[in-house]
DOSE-548010 format. One record per residue (C-alpha): residue in one letter; x, y, z; residue number from 1. Coordinates in nm, 3 decimals, padded with zeros to 5 digits. Layout:
BEGIN
NUDREN/residuo/x/y/z/num
NUDREN/A/X/Y/Z/NUM
...
//
This chain:
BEGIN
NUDREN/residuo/x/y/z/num
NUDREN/X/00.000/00.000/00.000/1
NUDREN/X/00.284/00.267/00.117/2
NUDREN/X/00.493/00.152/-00.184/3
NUDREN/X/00.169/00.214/-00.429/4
NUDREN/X/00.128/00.584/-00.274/5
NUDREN/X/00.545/00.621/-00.315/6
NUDREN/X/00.541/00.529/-00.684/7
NUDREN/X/00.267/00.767/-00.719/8
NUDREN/X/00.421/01.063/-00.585/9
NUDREN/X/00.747/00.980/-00.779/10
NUDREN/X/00.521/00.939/-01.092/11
NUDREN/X/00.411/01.290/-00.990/12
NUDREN/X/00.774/01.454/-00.884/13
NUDREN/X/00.910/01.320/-01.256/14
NUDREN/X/00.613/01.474/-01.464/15
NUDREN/X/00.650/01.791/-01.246/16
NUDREN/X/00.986/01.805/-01.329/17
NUDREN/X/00.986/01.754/-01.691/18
NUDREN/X/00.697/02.010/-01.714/19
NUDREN/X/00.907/02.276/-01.533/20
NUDREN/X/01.191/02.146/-01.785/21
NUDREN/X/00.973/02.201/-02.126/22
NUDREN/X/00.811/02.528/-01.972/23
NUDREN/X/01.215/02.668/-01.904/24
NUDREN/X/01.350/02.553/-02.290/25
NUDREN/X/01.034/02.707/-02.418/26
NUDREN/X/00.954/03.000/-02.248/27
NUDREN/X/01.219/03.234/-02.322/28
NUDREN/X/01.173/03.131/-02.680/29
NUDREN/X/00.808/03.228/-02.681/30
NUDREN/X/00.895/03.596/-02.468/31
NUDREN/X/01.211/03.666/-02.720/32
NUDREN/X/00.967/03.549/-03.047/33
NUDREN/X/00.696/03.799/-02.854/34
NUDREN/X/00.907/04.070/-02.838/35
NUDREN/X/01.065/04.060/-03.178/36
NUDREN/X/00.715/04.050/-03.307/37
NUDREN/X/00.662/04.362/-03.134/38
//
């Protein structure tokens, strides 16, 4: 049961982190594309 609810939160943790990874390598893309548009 505790190792079910520990896989899950890992599960969690590693998409969390791979978000936060994809939003940092394409943010500053999408701000510097913004802003030579403008």
């Amino acid at each position: 049961m505790l190792q079910k609810i520990f896989s899950n939160l890992l599960f969690k943790v590693i998409i969390a982190i791979l978000l936060g990874i994809l939003f940092w390598a394409v943010f500053p893309r999408v701000v510097q594309s913004y802003f030579c548009y403008v």
